[in-house]
Phi, psi and omega in degrees: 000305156315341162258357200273333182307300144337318200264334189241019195256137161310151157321301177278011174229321179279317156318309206271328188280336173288343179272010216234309180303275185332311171309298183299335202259316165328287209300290162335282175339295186283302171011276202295325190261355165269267209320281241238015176057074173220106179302336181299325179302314173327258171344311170297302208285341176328298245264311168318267214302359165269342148278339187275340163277319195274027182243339188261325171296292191299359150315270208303359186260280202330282163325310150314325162282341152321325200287309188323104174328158143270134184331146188233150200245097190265332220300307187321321191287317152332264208320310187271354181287356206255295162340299186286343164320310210273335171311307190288326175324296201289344175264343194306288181342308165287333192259011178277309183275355222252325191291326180309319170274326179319319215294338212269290200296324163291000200259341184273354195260131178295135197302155141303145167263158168272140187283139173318136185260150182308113175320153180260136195279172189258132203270115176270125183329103210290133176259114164275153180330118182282101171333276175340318176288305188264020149284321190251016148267344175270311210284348185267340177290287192303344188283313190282340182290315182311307197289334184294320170310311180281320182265025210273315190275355175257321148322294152235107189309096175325144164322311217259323208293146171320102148323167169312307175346311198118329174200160196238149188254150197311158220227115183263108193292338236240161231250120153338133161319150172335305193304329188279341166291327199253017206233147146265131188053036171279149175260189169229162179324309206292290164358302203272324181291318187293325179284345178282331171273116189212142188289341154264025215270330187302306204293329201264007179265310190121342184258069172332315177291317159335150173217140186302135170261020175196174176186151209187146194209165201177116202260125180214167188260146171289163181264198215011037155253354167099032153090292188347323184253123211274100211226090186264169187213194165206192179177156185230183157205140185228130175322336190267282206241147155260154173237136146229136170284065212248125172225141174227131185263058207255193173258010178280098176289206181281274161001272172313306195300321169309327161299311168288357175280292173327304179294321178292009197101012209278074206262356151234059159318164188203046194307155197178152145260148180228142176042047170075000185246155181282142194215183181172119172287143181183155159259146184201158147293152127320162185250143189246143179241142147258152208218136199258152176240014141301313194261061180052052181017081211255183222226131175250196176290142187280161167221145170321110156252188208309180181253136180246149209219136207219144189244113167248126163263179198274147162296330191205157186287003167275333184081014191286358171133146159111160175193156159267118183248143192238151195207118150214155190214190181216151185296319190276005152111021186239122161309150101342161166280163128354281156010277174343288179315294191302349215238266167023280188309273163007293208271347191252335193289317170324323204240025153289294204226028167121158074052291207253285139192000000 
């Protein structure tokens, strides 16, 4: 379909459009093979931009020669008019006196008129194409295809494509439990992953540079309600920090929690609001399972993992029960500020369920 397209596009419209594909497509190559080291990318874009010259020569001869007069050829008519002079010469003579008698009795005959001749209608100079026009309407045409192909995937992003992150989160096939049907305005694992995977989520940790190596989502229940309780949760990694993400959807409040904190010993504790809701800052260790997979991947012993600071806010600005935990830690065992933690919240929770919960 592209060459018979090609084969029946003029000369001033199918040239300027292979230079124009070829530039672009040249240029993009090499790009793509200087950012990411790959000589084969190399080699291709070589390969463009050595059609695309030898397509911008054939232009420029083609103009030139447009420029060139063509020879206009007078000779021939001299030559034979000359030829019949000399041919005719040998008869005038004979043929001198025979004009001679004529002549007396033609001087008596009335001339014919001749009939009028028909105007000759006017031939309009058949007008050829303006190179110049249609060159630079296809490179203004083919220019505008260029620009969508390079900047197009920047503009407007697929739906499918990797966030700034690095990695995308996963697509949960499987049907939510009862509790989440039976909870009004419970979210899902997918919810909480998509808001939580942010293309800034590395700059609001404090490691800008970084980019997440996992990212996970997860519709589950809290435990000991018997599967009752709606509790989904997500999570990203980063070479620095894990982020988790959580909401349980219970009858416990902020309140009630603090308390239990308090009795268990909890002393540094921290109440606050956040987004109009009531909150409370607390640390716990993590739990590490090791699982050896030599031996039929049998379960080994829980053991004390790093220690983690974890932010819970209220589902709603009334306090009526159920929360969201923004929970973060690290393998070697180093905190975040607060801060940190608070600027998390901010951005993501708003845009699980809202402002308001």
């Amino acid at each position: 379909m592209l060459g018979l397209l090609l084969r029946i596009l003029p000369f001033w419209v199918r040239e300027p459009l292979l230079i124009v594909v070829g530039a672009v497509f040249g240029v993009r190559i090499a790009y793509l093979a200087v950012h990411d080291e790959e000589p084969v990318a190399a080699g291709i874009a070589l390969a463009f931009l050595v059609f695309t010259a030898v397509r911008v020569r054939t232009v420029v001869r083609a103009l030139r020669a447009r420029r060139k007069p063509e020879p206009v050829d007078g000779g021939g008519g001299g030559d034979s008019a000359g030829g019949g002079d000399g041919a005719g010469g040998e008869d005038r003579t004979d043929r001198a006196d025979g004009r001679d008698s004529v002549a007396a009795s033609a001087a008596h005959r009335p001339e014919p008129q001749a009939a009028p001749a028909a105007p000759a209608a006017p031939v309009a100079p058949e007008k050829e194409p303006n190179a110049w026009g249609q060159a630079v309407a296809a490179v203004a045409v083919f220019a505008a295809i260029g620009f969508a192909l390079w900047f197009g995937p920047r503009i407007l992003p697929s739906e499918d494509a990797a966030p700034a992150n690095g990695v995308s989160c996963p697509d949960l096939e499987e049907e939510p439990p009862s509790a989440y049907r039976d909870t009004p305005g419970a979210v899902t694992g997918d919810v909480l992953c998509r808001a939580l995977n942010r293309p800034d989520l590395a700059g609001l940790l404090g490691t800008p540079g970084e980019t997440a190596t996992a990212a996970s989502g997860d519709n589950g229940t809290a435990p000991l309600t018997d599967g009752k309780v709606a509790q989904p949760e997500a999570e990203v990694t980063f070479d620095t920090y894990t982020v988790n993400v959580s909401a349980t959807y219970n009858d416990l409040t902020i309140a009630q929690y603090v308390k239990l904190l308090e009795t268990g010993g909890q002393r540094d504790h921290q109440p606050l609001s956040v987004l109009g809701r009531p909150a409370v800052f607390s640390s716990d260790h993590t739990m590490r399972i090791s699982i050896d997979l030599a031996n039929g991947a049998s379960g080994g012993p829980v053991e004390q993992g790093p220690l983690a600071r974890t932010l819970t806010v209220a589902l709603d600005r009334e306090d009526r029960g159920g929360s969201y935990d923004i929970t973060v830690w690290s393998e070697s065992g180093g905190l975040p500020e607060d801060g940190v933690l608070l600027g998390i919240a901010e951005e993501v929770l708003p845009a699980v369920a809202g402002p308001a919960g």
